[in-house]
PAZAPA-4460 file (N, C-alpha, C; in steps of 0.05 Angstrom, whole numbers, plus 32768, in hexadecimal, padded with zeros to 4 digits):
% residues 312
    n_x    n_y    n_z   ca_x   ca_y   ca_z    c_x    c_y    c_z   seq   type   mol
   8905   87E6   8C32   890A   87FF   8C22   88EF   880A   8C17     1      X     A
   88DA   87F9   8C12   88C4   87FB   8BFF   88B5   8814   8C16     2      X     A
   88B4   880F   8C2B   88A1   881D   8C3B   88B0   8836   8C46     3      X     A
   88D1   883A   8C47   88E1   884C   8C51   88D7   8854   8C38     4      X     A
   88D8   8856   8C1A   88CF   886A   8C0A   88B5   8872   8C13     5      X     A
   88A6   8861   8C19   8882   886E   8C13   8881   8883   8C26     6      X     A
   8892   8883   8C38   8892   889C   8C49   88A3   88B6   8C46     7      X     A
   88BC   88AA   8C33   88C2   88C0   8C29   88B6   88D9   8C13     8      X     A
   88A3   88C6   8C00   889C   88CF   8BEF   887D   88E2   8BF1     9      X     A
   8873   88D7   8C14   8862   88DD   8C1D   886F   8901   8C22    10      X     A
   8882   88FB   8C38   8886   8917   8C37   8895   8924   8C2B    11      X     A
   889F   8916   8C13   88A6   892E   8BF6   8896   893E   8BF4    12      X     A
   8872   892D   8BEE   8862   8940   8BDD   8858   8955   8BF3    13      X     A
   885E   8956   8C0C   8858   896C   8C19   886B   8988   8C1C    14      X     A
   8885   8983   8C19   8896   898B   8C18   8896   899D   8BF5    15      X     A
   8894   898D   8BE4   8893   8998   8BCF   887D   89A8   8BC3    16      X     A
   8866   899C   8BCB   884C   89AF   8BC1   8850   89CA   8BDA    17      X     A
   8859   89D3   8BEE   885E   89DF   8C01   886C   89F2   8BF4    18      X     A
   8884   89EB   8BEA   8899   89F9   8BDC   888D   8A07   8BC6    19      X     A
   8883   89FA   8BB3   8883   8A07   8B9B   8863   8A0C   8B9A    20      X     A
   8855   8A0B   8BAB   8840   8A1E   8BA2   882A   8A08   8B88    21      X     A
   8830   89F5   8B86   881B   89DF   8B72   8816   89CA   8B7C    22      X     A
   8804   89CA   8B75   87F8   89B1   8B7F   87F3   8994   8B78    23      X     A
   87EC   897C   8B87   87E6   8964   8B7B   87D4   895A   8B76    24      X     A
   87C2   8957   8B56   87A6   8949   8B5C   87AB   8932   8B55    25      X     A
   8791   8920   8B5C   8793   8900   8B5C   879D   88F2   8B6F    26      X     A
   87A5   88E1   8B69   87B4   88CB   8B7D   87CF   88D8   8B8C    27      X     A
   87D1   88D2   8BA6   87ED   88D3   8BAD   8803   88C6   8BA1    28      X     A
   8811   88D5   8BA3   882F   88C1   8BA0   8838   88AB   8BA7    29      X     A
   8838   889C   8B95   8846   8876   8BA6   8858   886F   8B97    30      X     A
   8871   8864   8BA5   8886   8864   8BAB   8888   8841   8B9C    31      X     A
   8899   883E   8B86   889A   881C   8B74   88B6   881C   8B81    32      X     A
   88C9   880F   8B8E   88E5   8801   8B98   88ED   87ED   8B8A    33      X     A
   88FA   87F1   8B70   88FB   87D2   8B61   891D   87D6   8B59    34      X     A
   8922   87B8   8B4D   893B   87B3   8B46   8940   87BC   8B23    35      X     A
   895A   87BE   8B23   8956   87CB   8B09   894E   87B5   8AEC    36      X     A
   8949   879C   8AF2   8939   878E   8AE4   8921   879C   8AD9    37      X     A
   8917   879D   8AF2   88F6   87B2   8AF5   88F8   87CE   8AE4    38      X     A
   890F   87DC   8AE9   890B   87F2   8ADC   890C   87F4   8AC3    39      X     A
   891F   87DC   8AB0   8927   87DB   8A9A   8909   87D3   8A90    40      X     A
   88F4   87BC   8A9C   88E5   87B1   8A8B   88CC   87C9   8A94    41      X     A
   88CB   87D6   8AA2   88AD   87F0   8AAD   88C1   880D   8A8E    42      X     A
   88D0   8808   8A88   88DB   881F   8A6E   88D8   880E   8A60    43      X     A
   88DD   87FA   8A50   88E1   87EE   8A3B   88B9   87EF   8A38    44      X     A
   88B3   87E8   8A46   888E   87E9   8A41   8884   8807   8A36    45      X     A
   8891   8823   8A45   8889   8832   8A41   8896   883A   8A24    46      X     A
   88AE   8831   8A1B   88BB   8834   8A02   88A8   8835   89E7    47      X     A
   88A3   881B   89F4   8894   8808   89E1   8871   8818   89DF    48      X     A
   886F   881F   89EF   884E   8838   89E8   8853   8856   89D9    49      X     A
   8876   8854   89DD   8873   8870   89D1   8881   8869   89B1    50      X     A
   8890   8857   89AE   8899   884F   899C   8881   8844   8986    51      X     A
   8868   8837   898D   885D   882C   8981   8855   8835   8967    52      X     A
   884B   8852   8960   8850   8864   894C   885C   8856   8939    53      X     A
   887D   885B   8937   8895   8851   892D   8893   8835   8925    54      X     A
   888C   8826   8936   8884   8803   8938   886D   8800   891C    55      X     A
   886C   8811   8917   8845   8809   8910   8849   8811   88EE    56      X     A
   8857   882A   88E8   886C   8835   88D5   8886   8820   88C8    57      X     A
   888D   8810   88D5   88A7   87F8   88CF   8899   87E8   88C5    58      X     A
   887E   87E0   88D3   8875   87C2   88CB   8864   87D2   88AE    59      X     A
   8854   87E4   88AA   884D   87EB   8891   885F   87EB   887D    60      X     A
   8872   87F4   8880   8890   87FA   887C   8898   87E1   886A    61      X     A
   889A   87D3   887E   88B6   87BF   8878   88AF   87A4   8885    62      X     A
   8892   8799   887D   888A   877E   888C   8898   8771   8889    63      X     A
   88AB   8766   8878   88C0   8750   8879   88DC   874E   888C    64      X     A
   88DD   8769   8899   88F1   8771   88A7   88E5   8782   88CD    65      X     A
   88CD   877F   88C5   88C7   878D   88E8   88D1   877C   88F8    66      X     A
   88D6   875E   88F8   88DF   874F   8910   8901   8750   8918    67      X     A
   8906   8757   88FE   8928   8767   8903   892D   8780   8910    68      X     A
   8918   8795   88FD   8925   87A8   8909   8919   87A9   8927    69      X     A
   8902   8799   893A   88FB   87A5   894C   8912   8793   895F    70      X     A
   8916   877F   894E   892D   8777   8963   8947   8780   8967    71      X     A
   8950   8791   894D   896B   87A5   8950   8962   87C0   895D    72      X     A
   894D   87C6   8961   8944   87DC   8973   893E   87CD   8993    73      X     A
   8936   87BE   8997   8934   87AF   89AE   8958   87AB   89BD    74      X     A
   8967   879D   89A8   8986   8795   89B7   898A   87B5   89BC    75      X     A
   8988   87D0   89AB   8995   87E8   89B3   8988   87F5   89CC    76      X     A
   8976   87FA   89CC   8963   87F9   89E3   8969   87EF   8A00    77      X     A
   8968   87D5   89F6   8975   87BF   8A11   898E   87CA   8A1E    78      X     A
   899C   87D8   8A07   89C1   87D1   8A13   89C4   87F3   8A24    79      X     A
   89B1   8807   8A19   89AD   881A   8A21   89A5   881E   8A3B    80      X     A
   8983   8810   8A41   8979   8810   8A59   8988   8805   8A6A    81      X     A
   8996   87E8   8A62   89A8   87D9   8A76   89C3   87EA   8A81    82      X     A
   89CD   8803   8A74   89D6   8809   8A80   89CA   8826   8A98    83      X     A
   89B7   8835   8A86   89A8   8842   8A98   89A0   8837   8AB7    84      X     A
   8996   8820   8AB4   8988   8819   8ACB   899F   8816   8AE0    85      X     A
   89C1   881C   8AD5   89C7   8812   8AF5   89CE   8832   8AFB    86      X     A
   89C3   884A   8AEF   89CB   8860   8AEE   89B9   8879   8B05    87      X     A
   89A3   8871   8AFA   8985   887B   8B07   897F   8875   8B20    88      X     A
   897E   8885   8B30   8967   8881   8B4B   8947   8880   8B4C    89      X     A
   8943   8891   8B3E   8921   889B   8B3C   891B   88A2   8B32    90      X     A
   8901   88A1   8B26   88F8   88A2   8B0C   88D1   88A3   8B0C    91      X     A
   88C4   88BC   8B09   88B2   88C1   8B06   88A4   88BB   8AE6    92      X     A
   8894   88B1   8ADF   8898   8899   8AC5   887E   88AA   8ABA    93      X     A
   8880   88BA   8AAA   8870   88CF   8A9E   8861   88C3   8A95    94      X     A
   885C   88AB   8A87   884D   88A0   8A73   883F   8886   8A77    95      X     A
   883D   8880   8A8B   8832   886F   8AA1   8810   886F   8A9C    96      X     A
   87F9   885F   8A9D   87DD   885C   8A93   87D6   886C   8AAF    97      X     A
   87BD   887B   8AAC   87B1   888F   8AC0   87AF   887E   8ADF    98      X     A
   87AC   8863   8AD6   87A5   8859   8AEA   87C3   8853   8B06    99      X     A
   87D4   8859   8AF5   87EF   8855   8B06   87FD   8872   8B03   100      X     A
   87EE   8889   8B04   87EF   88A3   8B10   8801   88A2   8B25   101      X     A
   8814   88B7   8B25   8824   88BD   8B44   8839   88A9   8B45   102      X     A
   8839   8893   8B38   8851   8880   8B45   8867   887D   8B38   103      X     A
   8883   8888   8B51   8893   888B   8B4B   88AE   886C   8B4F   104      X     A
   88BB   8870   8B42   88D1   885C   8B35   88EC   885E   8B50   105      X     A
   88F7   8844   8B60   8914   884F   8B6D   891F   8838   8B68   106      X     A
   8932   883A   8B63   8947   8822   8B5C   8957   881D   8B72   107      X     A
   8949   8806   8B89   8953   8806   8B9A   8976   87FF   8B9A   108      X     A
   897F   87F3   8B8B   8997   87E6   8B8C   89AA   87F6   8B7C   109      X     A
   89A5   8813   8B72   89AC   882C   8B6B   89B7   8837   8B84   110      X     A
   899C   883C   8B8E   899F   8854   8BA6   89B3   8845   8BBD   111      X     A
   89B4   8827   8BC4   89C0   8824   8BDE   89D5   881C   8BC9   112      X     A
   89E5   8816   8BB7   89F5   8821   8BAB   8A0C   8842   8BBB   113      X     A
   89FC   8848   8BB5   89FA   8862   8BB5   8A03   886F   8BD6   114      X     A
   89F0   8864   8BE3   89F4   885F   8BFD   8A08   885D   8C0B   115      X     A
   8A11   884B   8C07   8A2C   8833   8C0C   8A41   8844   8C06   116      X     A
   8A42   8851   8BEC   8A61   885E   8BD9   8A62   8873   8BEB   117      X     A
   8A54   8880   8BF7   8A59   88A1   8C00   8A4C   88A0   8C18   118      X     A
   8A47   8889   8C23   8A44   888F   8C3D   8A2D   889E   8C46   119      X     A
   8A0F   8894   8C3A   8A03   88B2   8C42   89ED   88AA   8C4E   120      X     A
   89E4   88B2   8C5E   89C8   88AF   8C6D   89AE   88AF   8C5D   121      X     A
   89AA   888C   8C5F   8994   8887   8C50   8981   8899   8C4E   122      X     A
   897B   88A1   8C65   895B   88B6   8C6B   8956   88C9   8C61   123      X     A
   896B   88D9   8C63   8977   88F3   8C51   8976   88ED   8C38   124      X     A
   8986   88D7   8C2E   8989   88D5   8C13   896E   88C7   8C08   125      X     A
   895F   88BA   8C10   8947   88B3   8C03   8933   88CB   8C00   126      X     A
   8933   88D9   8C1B   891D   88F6   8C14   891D   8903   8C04   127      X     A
   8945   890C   8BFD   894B   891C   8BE6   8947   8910   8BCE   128      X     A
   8945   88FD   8BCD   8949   88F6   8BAB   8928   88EF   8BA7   129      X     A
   890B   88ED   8BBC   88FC   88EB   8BBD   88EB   8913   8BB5   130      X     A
   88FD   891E   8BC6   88F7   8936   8BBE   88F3   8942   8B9E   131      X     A
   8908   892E   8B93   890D   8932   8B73   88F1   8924   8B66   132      X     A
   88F6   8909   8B69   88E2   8900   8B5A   88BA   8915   8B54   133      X     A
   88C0   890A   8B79   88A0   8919   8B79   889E   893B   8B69   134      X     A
   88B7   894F   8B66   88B0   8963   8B59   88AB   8966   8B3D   135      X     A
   88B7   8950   8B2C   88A7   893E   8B12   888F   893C   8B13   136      X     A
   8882   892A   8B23   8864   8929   8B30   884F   8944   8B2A   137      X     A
   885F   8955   8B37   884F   8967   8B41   8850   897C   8B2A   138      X     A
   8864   8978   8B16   886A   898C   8B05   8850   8983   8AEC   139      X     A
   884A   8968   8AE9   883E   8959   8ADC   881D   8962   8AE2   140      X     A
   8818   895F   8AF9   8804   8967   8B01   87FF   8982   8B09   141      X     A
   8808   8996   8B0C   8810   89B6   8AFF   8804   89C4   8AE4   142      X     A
   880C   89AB   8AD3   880D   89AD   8ABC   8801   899F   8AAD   143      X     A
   87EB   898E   8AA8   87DA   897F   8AA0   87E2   897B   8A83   144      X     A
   87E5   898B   8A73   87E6   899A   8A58   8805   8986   8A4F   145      X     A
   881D   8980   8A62   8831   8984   8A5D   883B   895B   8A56   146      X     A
   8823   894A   8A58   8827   8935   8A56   881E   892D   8A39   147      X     A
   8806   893D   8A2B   8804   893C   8A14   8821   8950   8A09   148      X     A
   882A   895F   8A13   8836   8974   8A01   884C   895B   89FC   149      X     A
   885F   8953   8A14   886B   8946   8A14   886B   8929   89F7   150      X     A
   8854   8917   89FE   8851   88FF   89E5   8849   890F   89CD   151      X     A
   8841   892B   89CC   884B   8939   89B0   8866   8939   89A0   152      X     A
   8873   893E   89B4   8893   8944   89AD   8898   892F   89A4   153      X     A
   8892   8916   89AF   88A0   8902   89AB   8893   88F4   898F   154      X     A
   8878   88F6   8986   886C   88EA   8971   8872   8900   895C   155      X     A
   887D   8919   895B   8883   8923   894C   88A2   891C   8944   156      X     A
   88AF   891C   8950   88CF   890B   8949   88D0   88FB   893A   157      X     A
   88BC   88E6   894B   88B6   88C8   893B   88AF   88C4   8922   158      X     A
   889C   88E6   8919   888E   88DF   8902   88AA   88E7   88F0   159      X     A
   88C4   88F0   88F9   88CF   8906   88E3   88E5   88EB   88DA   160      X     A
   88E6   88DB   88E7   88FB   88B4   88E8   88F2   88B4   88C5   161      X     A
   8900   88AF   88B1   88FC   88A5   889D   8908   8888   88A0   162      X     A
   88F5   8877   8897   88FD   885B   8896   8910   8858   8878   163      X     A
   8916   8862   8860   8922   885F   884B   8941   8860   8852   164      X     A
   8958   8848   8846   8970   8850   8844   897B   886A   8843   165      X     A
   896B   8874   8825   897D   888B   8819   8976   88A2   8821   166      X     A
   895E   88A7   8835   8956   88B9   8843   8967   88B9   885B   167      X     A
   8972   88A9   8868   8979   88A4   887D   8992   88B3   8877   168      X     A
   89A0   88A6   8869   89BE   88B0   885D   89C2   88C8   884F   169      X     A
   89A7   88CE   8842   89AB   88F1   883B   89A5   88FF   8853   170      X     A
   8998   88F9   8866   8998   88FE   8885   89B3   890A   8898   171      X     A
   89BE   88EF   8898   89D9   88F6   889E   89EA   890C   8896   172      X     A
   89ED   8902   8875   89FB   8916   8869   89EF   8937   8871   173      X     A
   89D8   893D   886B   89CF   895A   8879   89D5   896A   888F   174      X     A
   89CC   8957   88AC   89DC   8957   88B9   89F8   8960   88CA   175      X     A
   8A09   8945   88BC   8A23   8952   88B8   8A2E   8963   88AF   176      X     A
   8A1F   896F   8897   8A2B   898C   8881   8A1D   89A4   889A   177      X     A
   8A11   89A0   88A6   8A07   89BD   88C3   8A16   89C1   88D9   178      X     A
   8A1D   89AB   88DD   8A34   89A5   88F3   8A47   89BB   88F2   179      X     A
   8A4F   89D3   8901   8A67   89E5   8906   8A82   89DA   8901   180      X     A
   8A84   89C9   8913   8AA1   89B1   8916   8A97   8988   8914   181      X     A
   8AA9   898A   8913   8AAD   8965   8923   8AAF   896E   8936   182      X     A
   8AB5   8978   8948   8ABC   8986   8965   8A98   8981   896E   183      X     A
   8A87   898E   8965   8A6F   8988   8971   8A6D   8971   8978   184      X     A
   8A73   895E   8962   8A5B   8945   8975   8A6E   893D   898A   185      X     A
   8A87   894A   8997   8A90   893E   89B4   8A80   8947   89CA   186      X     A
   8A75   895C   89BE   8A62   8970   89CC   8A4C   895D   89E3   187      X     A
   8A3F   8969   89F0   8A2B   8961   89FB   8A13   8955   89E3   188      X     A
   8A08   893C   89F1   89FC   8934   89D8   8A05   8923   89CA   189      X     A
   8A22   8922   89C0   8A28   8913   89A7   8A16   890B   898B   190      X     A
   8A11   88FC   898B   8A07   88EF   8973   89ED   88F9   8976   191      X     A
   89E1   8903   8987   89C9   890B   8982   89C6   8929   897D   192      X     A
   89DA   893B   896E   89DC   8948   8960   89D8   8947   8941   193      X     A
   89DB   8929   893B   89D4   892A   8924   89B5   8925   891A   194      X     A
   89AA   8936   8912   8996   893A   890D   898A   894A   88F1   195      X     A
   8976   8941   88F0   896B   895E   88DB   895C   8975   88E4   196      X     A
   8964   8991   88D9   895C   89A3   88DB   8944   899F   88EC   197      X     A
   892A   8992   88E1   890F   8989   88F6   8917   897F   8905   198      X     A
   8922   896D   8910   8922   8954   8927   892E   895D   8934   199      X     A
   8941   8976   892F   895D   8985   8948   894B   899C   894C   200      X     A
   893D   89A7   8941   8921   89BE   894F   8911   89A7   8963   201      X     A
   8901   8992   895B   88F4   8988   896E   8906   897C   898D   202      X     A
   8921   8973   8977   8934   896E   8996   893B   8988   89AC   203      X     A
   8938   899C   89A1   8947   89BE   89B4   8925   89BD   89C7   204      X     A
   8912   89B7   89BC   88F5   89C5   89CA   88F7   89AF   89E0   205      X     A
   88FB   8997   89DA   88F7   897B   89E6   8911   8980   8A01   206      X     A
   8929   898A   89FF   8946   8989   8A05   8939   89A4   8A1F   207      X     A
   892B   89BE   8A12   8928   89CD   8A21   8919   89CC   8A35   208      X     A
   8907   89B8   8A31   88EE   89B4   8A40   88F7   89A4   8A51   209      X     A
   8906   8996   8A4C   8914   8982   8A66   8922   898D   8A77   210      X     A
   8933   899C   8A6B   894B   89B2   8A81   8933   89BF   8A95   211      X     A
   891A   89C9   8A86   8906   89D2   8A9C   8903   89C2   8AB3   212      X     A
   88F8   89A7   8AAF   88F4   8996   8AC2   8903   898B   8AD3   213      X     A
   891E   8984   8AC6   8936   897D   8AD4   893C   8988   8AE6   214      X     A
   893C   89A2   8AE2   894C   89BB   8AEA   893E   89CE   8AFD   215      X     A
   8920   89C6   8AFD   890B   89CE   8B14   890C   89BF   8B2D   216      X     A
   890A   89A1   8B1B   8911   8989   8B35   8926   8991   8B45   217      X     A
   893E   898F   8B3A   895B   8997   8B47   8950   89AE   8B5D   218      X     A
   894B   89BC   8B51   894B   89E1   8B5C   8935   89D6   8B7A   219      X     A
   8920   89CE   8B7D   8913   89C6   8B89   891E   89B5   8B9C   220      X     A
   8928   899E   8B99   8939   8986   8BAD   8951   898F   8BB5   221      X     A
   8959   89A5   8BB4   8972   89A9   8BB7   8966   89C7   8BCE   222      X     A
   8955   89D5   8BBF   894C   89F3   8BD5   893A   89E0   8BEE   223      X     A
   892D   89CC   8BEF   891F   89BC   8C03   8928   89B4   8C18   224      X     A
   893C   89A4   8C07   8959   8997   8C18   8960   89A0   8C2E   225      X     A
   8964   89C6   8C26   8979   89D3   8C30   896A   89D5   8C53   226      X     A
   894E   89CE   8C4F   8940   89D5   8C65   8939   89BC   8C7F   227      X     A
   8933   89A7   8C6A   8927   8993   8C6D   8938   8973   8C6C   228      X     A
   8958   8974   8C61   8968   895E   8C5F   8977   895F   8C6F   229      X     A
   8984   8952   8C7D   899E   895B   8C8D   89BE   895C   8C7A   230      X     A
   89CD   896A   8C78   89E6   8968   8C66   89DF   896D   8C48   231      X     A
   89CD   897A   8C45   89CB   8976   8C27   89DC   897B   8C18   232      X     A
   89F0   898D   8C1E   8A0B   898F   8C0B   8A20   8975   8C08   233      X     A
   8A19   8966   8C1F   8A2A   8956   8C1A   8A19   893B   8C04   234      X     A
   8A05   893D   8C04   89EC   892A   8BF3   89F7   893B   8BDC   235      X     A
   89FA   8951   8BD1   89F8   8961   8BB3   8A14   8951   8BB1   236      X     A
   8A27   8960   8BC8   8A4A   8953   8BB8   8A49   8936   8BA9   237      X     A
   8A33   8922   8BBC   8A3B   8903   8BB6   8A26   8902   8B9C   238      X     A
   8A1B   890A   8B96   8A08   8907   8B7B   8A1F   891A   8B67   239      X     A
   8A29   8929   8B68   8A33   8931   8B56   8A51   8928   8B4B   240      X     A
   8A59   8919   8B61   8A70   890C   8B5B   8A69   88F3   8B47   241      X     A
   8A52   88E7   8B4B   8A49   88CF   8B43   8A3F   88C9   8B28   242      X     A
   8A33   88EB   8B1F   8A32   88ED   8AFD   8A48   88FC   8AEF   243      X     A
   8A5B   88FA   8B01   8A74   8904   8AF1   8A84   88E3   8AE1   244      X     A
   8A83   88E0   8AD5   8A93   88CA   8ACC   8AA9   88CF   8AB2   245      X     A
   8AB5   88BD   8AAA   8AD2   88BF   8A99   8AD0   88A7   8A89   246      X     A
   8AE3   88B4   8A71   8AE9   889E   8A63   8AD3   888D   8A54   247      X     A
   8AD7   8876   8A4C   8ACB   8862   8A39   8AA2   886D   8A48   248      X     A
   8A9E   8869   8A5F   8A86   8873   8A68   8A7D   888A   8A63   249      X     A
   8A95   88A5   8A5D   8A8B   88B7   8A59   8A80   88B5   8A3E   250      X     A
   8A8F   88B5   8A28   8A86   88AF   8A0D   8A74   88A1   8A0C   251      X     A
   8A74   888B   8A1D   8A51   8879   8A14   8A40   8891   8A1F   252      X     A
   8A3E   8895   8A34   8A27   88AC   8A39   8A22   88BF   8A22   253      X     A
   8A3F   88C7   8A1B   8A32   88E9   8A04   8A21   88D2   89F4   254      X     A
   8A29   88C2   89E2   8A28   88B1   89CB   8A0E   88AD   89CB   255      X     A
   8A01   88A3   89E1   89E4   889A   89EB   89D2   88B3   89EC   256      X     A
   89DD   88CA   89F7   89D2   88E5   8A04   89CB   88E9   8A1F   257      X     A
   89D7   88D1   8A2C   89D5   88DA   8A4E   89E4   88EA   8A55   258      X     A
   89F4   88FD   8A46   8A02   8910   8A55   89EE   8927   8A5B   259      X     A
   89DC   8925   8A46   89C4   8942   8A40   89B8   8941   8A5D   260      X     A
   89B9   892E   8A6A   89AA   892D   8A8A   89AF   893C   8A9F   261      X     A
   89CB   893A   8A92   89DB   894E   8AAE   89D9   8968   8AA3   262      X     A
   89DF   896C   8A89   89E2   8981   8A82   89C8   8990   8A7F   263      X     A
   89AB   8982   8A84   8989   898C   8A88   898D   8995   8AA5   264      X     A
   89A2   8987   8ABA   899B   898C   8AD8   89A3   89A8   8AD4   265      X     A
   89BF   89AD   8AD0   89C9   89C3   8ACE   89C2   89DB   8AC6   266      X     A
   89BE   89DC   8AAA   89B2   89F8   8A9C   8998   89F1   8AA7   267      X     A
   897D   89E1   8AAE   8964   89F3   8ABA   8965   89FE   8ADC   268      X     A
   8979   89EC   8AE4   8976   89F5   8B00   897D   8A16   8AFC   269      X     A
   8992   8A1E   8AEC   899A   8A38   8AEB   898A   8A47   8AD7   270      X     A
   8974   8A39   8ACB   8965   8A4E   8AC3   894E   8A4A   8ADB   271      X     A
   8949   8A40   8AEE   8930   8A3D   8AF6   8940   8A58   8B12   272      X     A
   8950   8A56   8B20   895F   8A65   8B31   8954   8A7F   8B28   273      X     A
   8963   8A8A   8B0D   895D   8AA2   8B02   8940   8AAF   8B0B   274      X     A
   892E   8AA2   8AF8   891C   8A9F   8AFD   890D   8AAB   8B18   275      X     A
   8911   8A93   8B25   890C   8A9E   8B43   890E   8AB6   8B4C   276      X     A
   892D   8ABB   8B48   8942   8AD7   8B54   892D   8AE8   8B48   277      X     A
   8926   8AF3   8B36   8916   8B08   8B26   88F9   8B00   8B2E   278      X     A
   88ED   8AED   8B30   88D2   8AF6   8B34   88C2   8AE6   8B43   279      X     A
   88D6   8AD4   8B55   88CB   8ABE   8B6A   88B8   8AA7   8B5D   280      X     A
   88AE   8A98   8B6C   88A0   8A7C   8B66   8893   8A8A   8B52   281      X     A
   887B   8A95   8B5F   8868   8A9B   8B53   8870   8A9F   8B2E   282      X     A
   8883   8AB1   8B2E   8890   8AB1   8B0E   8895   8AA1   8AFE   283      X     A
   88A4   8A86   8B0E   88AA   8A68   8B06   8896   8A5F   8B01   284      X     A
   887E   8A61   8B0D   885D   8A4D   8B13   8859   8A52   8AF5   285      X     A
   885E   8A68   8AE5   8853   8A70   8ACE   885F   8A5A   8ABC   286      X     A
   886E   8A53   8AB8   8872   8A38   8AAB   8860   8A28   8AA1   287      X     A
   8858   8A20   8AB8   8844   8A07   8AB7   881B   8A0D   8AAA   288      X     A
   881D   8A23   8AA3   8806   8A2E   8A8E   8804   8A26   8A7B   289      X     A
   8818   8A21   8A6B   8811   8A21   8A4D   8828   8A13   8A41   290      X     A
   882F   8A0A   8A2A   8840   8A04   8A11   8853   8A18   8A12   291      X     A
   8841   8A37   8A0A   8849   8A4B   8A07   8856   8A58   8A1C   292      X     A
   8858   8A50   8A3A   8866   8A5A   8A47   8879   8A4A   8A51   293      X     A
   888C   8A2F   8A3F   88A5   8A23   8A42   88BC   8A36   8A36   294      X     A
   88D1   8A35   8A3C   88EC   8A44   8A3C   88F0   8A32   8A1F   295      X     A
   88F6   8A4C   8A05   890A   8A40   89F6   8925   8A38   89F7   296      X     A
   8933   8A25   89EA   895C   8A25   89F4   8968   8A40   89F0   297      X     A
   895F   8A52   89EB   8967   8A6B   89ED   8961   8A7A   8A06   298      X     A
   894D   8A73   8A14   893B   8A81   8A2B   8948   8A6B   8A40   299      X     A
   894D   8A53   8A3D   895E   8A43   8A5A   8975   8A50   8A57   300      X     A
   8984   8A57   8A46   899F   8A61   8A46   89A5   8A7C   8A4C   301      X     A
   8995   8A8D   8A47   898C   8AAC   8A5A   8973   8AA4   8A62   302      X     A
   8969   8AA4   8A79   8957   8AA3   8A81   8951   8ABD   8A87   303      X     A
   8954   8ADA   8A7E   894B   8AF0   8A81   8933   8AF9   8A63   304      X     A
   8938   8AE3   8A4E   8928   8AE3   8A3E   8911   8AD8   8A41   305      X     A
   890B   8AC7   8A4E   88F6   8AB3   8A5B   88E1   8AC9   8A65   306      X     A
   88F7   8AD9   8A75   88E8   8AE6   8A93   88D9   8B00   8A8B   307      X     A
   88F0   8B06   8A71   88DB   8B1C   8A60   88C5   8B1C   8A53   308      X     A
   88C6   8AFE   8A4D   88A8   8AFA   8A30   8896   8AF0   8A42   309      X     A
   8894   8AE1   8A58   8889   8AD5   8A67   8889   8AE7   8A8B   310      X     A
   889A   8AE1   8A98   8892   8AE6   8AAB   8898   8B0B   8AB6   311      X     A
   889A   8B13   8AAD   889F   8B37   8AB4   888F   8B43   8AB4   312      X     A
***
């Protein structure tokens, strides 16, 4: 399987820099095939570089208690990733040291999973979901700007965590007094609605910016496909049946916020479509310039606002 990817991923990136008009600098793309052991412990490393901030804050904090709390953040973590990892196919690992540039994540025992349930032609189905990864890649390297922008978002969140009880719990309480309904948190999201005023602004910029990426990828592996996969509709039906789930799983997903994944595929692919329709690639390409030219959650949700302040 290790080398049926390296060839897939070989001609992703030709297929995709083809398509969209950007290019790849540095290293090619190489293709990691691991079990989801591997994937849990290649995230839990990268966790742990972005988390460290936070880490560093506890132990100033609360030296008598950092070996607790990193271990009650470690079991939540664990029980999270362990279920992710049997969820994921591929995974372009943004935060990876320069020196392991380009290399992308497949969970082999995901995908033939996968395989097996729907019957689908490995070849096909490895290119397409290869198609996805590499346009992460390429969006990354597009966008130079967008890997710092990115560990901004996230050290700014981190900084807004108050380590105090009664901060925490007047937290809450705030919060919950903004809340429209209880009806919300069944919402997409769940519990990660609750927030403060700051941390739910940094979550909408962070939330929007991903629907971008998600939703470009999608738009991309799916218009490629149409040329280059054989059956691709029948590849879209079996992926979409597959993140549909029910019941006790569904709630763990809102609860966690893996529903936001599907719901990033969805609203950017249909803002990135728009997009297109009005002013082709070239209009889209504008994206990848600046900070200033990402879609607010008001601008993914009409994307005719986008197209006015930015691309018209």
């Amino acid at each position: 399987m290790r080398e049926d990817f390296a060839g897939h991923v070989r001609r992703a990136e030709e297929l995709v820099t083809d398509f969209t008009s950007l290019p790849i600098t540095g290293f090619r793309s190489r293709a990691w095939v691991m079990g989801r052991g591997n994937w849990v412990r290649q995230n839990v490393q990268g966790l742990q570089r972005l988390m460290e901030p936070l880490a560093e804050r506890i132990l100033q904090k609360r030296p008598d208690r950092a070996s607790i709390a990193r271990k009650a953040l470690g079991t939540q973590v664990g029980a999270i990733l362990g279920y992710v990892s049997r969820r994921v196919l591929g995974q372009f690992d943004v935060f990876l040291p320069p020196d392991d540039h380009g290399l992308i994540y497949f969970v082999g025992p995901n995908i033939v999973d996968v395989e097996r349930r729907f019957a689908l032609p490995p070849a096909d189905f490895r290119l397409w979901i290869s198609i996805h990864e590499v346009t992460h890649r390429v969006q990354f390297d597009a966008a130079p700007w967008l890997h710092g922008y990115l560990g901004g978002l996230v050290d700014e969140y981190l900084s807004t965590i108050s380590l105090e009880g009664a901060d925490l719990r007047a937290q809450l309480r705030r919060a919950l007094d903004e809340l429209p309904s209880a009806a919300e948190l069944r919402g997409p999201g769940g519990i990660l609605r609750l927030l403060t005023p700051e941390q739910r602004q940094i979550f909408e910029r962070t939330q929007s910016m991903m629907s971008l990426l998600e939703g470009h990828a999608s738009y991309v592996m799916n218009e490629v496909a149409m040329t280059h996969v054989k059956d691709a509709a029948r590849l879209q039906r079996a992926l979409s049946t597959r993140r549909s789930v029910t019941g006790i799983e569904r709630t763990f997903q809102r609860a966690i916020g893996f529903d936001q994944k599907v719901a990033q595929y969805d609203a950017g692919e249909r803002f990135v479509r728009e997009i297109v329709a009005r002013g082709g690639q070239e209009a889209l390409n504008l994206v990848w310039r600046g900070p200033e030219h990402l879609p607010t959650k008001a601008e993914v949700a009409e994307p005719a606002l986008w197209f006015s302040r930015v691309g018209g």
